[in-house]
C-alpha positions in Angstrom: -75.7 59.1 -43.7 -75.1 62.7 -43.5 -71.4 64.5 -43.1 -68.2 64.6 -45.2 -67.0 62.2 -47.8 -64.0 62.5 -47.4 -61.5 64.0 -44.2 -58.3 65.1 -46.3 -58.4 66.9 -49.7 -56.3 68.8 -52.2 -56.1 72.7 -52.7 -58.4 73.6 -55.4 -60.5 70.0 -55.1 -64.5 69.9 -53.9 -64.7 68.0 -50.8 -68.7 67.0 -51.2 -70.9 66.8 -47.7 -74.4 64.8 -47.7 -76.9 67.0 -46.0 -80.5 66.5 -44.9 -81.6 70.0 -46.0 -80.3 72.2 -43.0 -78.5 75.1 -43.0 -74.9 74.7 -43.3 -72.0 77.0 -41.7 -68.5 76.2 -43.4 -65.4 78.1 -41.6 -62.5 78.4 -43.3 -58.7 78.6 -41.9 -58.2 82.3 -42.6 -61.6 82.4 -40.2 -64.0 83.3 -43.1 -67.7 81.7 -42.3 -69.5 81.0 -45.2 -73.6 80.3 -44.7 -75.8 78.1 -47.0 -79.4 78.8 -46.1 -80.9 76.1 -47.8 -78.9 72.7 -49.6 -80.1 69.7 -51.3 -78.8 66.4 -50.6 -75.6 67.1 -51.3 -73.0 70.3 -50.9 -69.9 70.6 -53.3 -67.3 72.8 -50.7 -64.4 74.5 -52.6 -61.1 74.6 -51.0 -59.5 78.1 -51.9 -57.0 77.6 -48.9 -54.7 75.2 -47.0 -55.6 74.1 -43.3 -58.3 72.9 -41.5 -62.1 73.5 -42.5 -64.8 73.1 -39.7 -68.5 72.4 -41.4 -71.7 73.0 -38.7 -74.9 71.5 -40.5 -77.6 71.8 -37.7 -76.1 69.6 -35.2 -73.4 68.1 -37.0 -70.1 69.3 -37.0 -67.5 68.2 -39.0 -63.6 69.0 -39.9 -61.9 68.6 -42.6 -58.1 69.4 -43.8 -57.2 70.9 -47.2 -53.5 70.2 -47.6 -51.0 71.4 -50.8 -49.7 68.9 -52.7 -46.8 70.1 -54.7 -46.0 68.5 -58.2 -42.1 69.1 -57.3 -42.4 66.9 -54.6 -43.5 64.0 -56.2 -41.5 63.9 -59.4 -39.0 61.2 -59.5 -37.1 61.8 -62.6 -34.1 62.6 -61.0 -34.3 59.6 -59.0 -31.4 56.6 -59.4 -31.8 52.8 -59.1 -29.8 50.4 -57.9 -29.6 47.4 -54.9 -29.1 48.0 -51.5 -28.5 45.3 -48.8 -28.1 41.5 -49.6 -29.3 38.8 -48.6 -26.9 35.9 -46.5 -25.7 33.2 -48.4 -23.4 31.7 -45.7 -24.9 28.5 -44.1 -24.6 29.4 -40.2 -26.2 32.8 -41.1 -29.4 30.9 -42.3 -29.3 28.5 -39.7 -29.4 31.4 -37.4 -32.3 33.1 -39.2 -34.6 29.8 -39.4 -37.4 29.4 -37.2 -37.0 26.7 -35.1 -40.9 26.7 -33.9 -41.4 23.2 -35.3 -39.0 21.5 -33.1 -41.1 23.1 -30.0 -44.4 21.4 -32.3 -43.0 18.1 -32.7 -42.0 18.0 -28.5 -45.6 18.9 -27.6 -47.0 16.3 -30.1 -44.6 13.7 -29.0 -46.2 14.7 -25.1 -49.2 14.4 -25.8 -49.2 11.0 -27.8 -47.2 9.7 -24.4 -49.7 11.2 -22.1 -52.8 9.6 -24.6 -51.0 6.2 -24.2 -50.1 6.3 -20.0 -53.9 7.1 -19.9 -55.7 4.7 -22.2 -53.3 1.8 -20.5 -53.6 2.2 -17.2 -56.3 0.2 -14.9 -58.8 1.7 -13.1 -57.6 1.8 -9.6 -60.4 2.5 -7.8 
């Protein structure tokens, strides 16, 4: 199927678009349109800049989003560990917390085992 591989990408990765051989428009964020005349079966789109991309391949038209991931961001070194929260060890807590949905099971059951016997013993009446 032709379009995008892929909606959100990295600054500086390829975002790759299957094409069917029709000229392809690609606009940038800063507004810069960039024209491929011919393409093969696949396009490999740089990403120079963050934001939104909008690719026009004949009557296709596809967006994209380039977004900057900063190494800072995700570095956890300075990170600490420890436990947070506890569980409830008293009794009345845990009787609280159970669920209770098998008592409402065993009610129906025991109804429906009454109304199986009231029906299999009464007489036909006519």
């Amino acid at each position: 199927m032709p379009g995008l591989k892929e909606s959100n990408a990295r600054l500086g990765a390829e975002v790759y678009l299957k094409t069917v051989g029709e000229a392809v428009t690609v606009t940038q964020p800063d507004g810069v349109k960039r024209f491929f005349p011919k393409t093969g079966g696949e396009l490999a789109l740089e990403t120079p800049l963050t934001g939104v991309y909008s690719v026009a391949a004949g009557a296709l038209t596809n967006q994209f989003s380039v977004n900057a991931l900063a190494a800072d961001k995700s570095d956890l070194s300075v990170c600490a560990t420890g436990q947070w929260g506890k569980w409830s060890e008293d009794t009345e807590r845990r009787l609280v917390e159970s669920s209770v949905v098998w008592i409402f099971g065993l009610l129906a059951l025991a109804l429906l085992t009454t109304h199986l016997y009231l029906v299999a013993t009464a007489k036909g009446g006519g």
